[in-house]
TORFI-161008 format. One record per residue (C-alpha): x, y, z; residue in one letter; residue number from 0. Coordinates in Angstrom, 3 decimals. Layout:
# residues N
R        X        Y        Z torfi guse
R        X        Y        Z     a  NUM
...
***
This chain:
# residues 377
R        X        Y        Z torfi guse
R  163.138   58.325 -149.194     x    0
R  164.222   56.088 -146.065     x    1
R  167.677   54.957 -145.730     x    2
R  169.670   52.066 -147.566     x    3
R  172.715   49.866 -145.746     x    4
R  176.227   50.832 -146.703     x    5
R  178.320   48.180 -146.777     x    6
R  182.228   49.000 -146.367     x    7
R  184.223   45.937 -147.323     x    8
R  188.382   45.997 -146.512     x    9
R  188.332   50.100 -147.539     x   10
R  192.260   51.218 -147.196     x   11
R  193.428   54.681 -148.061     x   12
R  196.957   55.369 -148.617     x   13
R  198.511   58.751 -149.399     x   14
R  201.547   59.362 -151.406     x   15
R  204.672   59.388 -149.602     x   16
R  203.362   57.836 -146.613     x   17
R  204.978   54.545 -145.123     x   18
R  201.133   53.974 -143.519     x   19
R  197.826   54.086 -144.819     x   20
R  195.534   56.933 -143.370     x   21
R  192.822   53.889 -143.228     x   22
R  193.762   50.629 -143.064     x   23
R  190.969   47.216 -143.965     x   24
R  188.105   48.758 -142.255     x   25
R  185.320   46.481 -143.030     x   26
R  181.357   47.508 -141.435     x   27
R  178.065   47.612 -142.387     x   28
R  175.864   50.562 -141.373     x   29
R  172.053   49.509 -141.077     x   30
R  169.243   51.223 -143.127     x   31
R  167.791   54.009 -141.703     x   32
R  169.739   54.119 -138.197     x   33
R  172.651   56.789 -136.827     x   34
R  176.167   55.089 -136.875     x   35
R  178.598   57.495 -135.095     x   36
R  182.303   56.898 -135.501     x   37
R  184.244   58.276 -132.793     x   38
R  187.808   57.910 -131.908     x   39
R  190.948   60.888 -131.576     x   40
R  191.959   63.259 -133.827     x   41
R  193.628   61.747 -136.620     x   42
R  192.538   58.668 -136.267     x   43
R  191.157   58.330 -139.973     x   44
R  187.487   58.667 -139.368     x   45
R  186.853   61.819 -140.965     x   46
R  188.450   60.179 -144.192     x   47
R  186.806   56.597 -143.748     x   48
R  183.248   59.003 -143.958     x   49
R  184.554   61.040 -146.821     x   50
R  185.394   57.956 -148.941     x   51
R  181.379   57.170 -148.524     x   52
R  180.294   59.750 -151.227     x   53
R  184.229   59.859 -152.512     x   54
R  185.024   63.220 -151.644     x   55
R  188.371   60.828 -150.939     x   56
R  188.868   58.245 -152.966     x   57
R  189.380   55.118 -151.817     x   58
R  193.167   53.255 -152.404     x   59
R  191.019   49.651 -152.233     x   60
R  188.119   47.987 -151.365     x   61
R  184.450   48.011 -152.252     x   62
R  181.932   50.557 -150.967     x   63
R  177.857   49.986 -151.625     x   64
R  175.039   52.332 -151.098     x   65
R  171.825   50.373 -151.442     x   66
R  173.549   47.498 -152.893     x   67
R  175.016   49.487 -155.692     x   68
R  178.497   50.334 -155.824     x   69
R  179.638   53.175 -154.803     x   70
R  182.635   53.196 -156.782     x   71
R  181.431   52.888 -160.242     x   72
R  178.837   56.017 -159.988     x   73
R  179.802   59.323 -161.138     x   74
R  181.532   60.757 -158.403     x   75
R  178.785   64.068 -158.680     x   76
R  175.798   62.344 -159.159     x   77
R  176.950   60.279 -155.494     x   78
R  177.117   63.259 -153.851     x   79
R  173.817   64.425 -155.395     x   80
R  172.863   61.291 -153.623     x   81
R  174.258   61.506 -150.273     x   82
R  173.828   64.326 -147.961     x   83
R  176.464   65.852 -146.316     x   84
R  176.828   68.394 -143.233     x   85
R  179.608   70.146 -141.923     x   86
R  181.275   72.064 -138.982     x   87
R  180.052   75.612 -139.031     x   88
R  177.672   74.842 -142.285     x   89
R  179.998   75.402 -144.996     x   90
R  177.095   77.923 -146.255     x   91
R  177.229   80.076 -149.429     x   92
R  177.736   83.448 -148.104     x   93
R  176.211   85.128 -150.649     x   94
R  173.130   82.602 -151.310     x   95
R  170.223   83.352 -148.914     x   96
R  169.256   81.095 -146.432     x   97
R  166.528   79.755 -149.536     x   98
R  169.034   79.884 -152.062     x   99
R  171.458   77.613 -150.169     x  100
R  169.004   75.059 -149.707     x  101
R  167.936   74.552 -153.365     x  102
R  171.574   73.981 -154.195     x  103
R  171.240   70.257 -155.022     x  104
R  167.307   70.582 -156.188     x  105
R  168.787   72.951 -158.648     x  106
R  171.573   70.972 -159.491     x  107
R  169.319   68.283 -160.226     x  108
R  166.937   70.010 -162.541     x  109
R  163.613   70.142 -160.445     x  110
R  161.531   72.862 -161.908     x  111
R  160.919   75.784 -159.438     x  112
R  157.511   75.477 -158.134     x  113
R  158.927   71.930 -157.044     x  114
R  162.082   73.671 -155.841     x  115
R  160.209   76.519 -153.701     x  116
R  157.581   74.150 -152.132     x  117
R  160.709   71.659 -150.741     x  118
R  162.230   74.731 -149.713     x  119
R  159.733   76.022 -147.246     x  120
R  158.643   72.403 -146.035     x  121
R  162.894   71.892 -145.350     x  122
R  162.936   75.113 -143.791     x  123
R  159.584   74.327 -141.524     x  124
R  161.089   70.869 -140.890     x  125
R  164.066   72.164 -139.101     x  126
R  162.344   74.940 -136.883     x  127
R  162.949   77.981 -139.395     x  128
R  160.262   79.698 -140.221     x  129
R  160.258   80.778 -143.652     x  130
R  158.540   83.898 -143.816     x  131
R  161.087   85.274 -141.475     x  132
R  164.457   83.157 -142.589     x  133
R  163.906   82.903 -146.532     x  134
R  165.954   85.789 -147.848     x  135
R  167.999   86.158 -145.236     x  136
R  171.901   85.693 -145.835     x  137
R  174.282   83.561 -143.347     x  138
R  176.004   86.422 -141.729     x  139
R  172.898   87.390 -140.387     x  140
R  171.556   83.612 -138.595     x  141
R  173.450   82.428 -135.308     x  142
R  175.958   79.265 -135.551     x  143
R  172.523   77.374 -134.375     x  144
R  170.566   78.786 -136.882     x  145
R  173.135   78.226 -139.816     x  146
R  173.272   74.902 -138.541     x  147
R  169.854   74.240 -139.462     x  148
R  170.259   75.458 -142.548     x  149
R  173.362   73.387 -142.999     x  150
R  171.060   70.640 -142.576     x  151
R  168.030   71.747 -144.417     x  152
R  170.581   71.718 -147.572     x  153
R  171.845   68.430 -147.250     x  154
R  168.573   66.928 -146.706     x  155
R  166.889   68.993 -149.691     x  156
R  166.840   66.348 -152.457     x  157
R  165.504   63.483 -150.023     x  158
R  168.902   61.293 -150.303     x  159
R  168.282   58.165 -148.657     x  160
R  172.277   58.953 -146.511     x  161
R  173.320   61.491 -144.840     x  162
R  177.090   62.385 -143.918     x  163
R  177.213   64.683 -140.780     x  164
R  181.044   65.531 -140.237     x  165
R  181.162   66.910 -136.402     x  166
R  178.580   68.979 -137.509     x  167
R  177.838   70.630 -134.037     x  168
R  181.553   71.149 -133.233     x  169
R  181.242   74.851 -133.267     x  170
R  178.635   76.239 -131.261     x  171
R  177.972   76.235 -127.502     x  172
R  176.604   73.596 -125.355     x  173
R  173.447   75.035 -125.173     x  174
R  172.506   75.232 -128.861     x  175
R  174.805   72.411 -129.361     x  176
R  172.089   69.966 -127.133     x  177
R  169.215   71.923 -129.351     x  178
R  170.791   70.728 -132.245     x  179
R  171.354   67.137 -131.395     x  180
R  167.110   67.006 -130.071     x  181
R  166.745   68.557 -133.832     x  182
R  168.615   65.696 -135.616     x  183
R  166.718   63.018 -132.914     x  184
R  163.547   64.461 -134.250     x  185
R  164.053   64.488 -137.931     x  186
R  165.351   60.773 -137.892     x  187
R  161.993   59.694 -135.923     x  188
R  160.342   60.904 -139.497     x  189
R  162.734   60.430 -142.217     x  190
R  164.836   57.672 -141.217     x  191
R  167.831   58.159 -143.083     x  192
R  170.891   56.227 -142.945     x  193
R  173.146   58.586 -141.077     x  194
R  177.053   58.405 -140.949     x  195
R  177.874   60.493 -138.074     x  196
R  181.224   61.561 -137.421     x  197
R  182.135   62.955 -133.710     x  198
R  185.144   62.848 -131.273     x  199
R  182.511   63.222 -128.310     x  200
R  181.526   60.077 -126.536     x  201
R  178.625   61.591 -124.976     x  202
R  177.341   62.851 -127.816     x  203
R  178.154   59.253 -129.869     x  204
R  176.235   57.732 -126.768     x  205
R  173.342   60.287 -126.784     x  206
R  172.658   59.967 -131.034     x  207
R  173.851   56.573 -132.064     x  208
R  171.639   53.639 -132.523     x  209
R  175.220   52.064 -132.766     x  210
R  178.538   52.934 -132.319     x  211
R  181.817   52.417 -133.657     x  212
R  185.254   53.615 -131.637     x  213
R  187.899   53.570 -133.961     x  214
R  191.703   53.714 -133.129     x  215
R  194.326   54.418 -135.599     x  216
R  193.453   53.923 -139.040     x  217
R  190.585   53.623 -138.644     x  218
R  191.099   49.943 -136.747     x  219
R  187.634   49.384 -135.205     x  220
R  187.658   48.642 -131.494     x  221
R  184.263   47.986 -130.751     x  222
R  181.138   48.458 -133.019     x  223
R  177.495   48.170 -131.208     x  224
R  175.004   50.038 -128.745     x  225
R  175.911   52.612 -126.445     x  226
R  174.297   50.622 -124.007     x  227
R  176.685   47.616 -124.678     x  228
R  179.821   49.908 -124.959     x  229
R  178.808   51.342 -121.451     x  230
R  178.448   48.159 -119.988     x  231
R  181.377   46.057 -121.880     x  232
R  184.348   48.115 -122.830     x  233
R  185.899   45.630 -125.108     x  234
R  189.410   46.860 -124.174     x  235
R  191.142   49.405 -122.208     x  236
R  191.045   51.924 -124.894     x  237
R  187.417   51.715 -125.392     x  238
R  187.305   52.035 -121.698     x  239
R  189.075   55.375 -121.886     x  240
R  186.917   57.105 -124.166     x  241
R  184.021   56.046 -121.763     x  242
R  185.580   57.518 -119.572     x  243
R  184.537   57.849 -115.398     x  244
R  181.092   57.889 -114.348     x  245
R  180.103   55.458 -116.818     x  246
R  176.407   54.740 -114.732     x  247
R  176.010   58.350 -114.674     x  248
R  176.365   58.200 -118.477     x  249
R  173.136   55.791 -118.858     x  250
R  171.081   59.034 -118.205     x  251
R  172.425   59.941 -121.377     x  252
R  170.146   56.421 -122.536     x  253
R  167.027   57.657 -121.349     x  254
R  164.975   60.315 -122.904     x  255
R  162.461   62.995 -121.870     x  256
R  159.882   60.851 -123.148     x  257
R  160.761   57.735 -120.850     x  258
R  159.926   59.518 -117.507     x  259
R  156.665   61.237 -116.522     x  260
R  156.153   64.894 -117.027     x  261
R  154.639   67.256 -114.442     x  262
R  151.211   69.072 -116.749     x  263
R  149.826   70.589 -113.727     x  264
R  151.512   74.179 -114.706     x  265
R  149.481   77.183 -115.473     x  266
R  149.803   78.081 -119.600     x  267
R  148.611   80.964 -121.364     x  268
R  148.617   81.936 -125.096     x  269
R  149.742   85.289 -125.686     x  270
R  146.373   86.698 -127.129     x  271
R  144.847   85.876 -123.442     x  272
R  144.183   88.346 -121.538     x  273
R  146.765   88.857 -118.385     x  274
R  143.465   89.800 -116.231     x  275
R  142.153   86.528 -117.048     x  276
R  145.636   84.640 -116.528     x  277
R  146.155   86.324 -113.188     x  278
R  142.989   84.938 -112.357     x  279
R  143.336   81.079 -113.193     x  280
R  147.130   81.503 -110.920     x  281
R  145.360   82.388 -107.960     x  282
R  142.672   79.829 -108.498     x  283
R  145.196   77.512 -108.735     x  284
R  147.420   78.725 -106.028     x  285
R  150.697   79.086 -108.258     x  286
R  152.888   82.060 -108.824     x  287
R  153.896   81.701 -112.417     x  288
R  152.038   80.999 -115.442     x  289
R  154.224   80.078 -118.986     x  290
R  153.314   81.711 -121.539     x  291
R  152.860   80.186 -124.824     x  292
R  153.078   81.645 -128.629     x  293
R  150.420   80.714 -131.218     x  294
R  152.125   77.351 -132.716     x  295
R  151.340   76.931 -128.643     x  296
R  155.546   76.873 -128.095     x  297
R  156.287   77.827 -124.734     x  298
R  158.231   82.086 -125.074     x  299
R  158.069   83.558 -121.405     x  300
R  157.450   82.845 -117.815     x  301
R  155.151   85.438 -116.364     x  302
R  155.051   86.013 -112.457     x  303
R  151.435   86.795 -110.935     x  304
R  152.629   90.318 -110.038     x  305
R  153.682   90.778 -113.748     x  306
R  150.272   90.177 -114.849     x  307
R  148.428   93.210 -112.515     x  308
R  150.184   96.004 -115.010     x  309
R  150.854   94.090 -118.380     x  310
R  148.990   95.503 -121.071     x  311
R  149.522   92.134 -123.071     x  312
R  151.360   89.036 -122.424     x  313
R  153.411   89.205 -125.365     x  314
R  155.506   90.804 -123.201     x  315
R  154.746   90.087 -119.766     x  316
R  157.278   88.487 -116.938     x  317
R  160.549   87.236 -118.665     x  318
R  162.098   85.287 -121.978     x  319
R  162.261   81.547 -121.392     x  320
R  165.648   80.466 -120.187     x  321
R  166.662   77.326 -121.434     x  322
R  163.924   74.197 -122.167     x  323
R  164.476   70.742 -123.792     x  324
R  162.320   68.135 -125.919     x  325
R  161.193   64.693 -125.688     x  326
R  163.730   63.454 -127.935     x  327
R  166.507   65.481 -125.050     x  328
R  168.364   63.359 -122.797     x  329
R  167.811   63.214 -119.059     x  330
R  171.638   64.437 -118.655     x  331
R  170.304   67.600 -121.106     x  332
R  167.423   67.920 -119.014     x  333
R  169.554   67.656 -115.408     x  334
R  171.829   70.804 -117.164     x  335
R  169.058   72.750 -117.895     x  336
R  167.693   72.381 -114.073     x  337
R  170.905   73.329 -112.782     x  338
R  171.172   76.681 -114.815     x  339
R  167.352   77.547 -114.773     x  340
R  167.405   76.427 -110.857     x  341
R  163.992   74.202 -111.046     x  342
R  161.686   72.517 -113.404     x  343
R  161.943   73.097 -117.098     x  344
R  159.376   73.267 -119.463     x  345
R  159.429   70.105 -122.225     x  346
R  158.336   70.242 -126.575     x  347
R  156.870   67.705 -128.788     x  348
R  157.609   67.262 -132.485     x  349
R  157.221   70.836 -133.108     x  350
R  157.871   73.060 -130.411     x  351
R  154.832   72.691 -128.703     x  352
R  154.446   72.368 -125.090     x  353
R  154.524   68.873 -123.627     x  354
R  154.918   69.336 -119.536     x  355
R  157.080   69.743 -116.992     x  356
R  160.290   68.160 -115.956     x  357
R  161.232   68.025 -112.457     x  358
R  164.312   67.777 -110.683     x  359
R  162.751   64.976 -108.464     x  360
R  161.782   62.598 -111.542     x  361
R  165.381   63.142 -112.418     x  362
R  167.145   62.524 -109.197     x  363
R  164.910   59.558 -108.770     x  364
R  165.925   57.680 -111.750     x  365
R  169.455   59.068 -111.029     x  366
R  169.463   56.818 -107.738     x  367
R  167.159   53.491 -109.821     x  368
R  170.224   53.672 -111.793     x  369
R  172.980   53.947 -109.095     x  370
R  171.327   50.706 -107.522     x  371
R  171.419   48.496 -110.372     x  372
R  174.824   49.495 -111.158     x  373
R  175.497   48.296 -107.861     x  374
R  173.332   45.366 -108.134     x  375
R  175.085   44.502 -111.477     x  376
***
């Protein structure tokens, strides 16, 4: 199921006791099937403006629709059977496996098992789990990346047309944190959801949203459109802070992987090849290093010519890959990964499979295209 608008028309929240309201009028409407982030400081009400989506809050006022139908007359539980929703650090079952967790809401909404099992594996496949090795695991034994995923698998489960994504990368480390954020990039190019996005990181509003809205207190919007027009036109001062030095630097965080042109002259190898044969094509070629590549032909290890002369098999030949990034990475993610790899770093497609190269040159070059139409500008 693609995404529906939501329409948010003068939504206030007050609390008991308080002289202000938390949220104050905010009026929006967040396109089908696109990523609207809503950043702004701590406090600032957007966590609760997102919450009184699927009415985890209730609103005080206003009118909230979901596809044109009001929010506010549905059951509250069969909304957030509805609407997805993702969390900081999962918010997992500890004691559901990683396969039990995800057919929470498929269960909750009657599907009969064989339905329930097949969405399972194709969720878990979708967000680069593989099942036969993740589907009775429990949380305590994934990594904050991998629980993540599941996080995400979960809320996506029961195909709702919105998904709710409270700083759901908040808690892990930049690394797997930029993994992540490729993995949500690629599931939207597929599924298209409408996807409410809640973050107090400019880059990473600048690097997911479609559009943008930086909020102030009580939720007062600022400025609501493209990170490309938020770059370029602060509408005030405080929208100018959040932005933030270095703003032309921050347009690499516009382009993708897939915008410059890879490198695909590198020597690959799949890991049932034999390392005789391997060591043979790198000095044919004249290079020193040849990446190796698993069976779903994702890139695992970097093998050096003088591995290959006493490797048995090059499932284990040369090193682990360091760090890599996708198409759907930014060239900011992909200028990181140079600096701690020290070089070129090898790209994915849709899956994990091996795309190219990325080289520090392309990067540097569009670094300095950039630099002279800011200037120009």
């Amino acid at each position: 199921m693609s995404g529906v608008e939501i329409q948010l028309e003068n939504v206030t929240k007050r609390y008991a006791g308080s002289r202000e309201p938390a949220v104050n009028d905010v009026t929006m409407t967040i396109p089908a099937g696109k990523i609207v982030i809503l950043v702004g400081p701590s406090g600032c009400g957007k966590t609760t403006t997102m919450r009184m989506i699927n009415r985890l809050i209730e609103p005080s006022s206003g009118k909230i629709t979901i596809g044109g139908e009001n929010a506010l007359k549905i059951n509250p539980d069969q909304l957030r059977r509805k609407v997805g929703y993702a969390i900081q650090q999962a918010g997992l079952f500890p004691h559901f496996t990683v396969a039990q967790n995800i057919a929470v809401v498929p269960g909750l909404l009657n599907w009969d098992k064989k339905k329930i099992n097949a969405r399972v594996e194709e969720m878990m496949d979708l967000v680069g789990l593989d099942p036969k090795q993740f589907h009775d695991r429990f949380p305590r034994q994934l990594s904050g990346g991998q629980q993540q995923r599941v996080g995400v698998a979960r809320a996506l489960a029961a195909d709702p047309p919105v998904l709710l994504m409270d700083e759901p990368f908040g808690a892990v480390d930049p690394i797997t944190r930029g993994n992540l954020q490729d993995e949500l990039l690629r599931l939207q190019s597929e599924l298209h959801k409408t996807i409410v996005f809640v973050t107090h990181d400019f880059d990473e509003a600048v690097k997911l949203g479609d559009k943008i809205a930086v909020l102030g207190n009580q939720s007062k919007i600022l400025q609501y459109d493209t990170p490309e027009s938020i770059l370029a036109n602060p509408a005030d001062d405080t929208v100018a802070g959040f932005v933030g030095a270095g703003a032309s630097l921050k347009q690499l965080t516009l382009l993708r992987v897939r915008d410059v042109e890879l490198q695909t002259d590198t020597v690959t190898a799949t890991t049932g090849e034999s390392p005789s044969e391997v060591r043979q094509k790198l000095t044919e070629n004249k290079k020193t290093y040849a990446l190796i590549l698993d069976d779903r032909k994702r890139p695992i290890r970097w093998a050096h010519v003088r591995d290959l002369a006493s490797a048995g098999s090059l499932a284990n030949a040369g090193k682990p890959l360091g760090d890599l990034v996708s198409l759907q990475s930014t060239l900011q993610d992909a200028l990181e990964a140079m600096l701690v790899e020290g070089g070129a770093v090898p790209v994915t497609g849709a899956r994990g499979e091996y795309a190219g190269m990325i080289e520090l040159d392309t990067v540097m070059a569009t670094v300095q295209r950039l630099r002279e139409e800011h200037t120009e500008s």
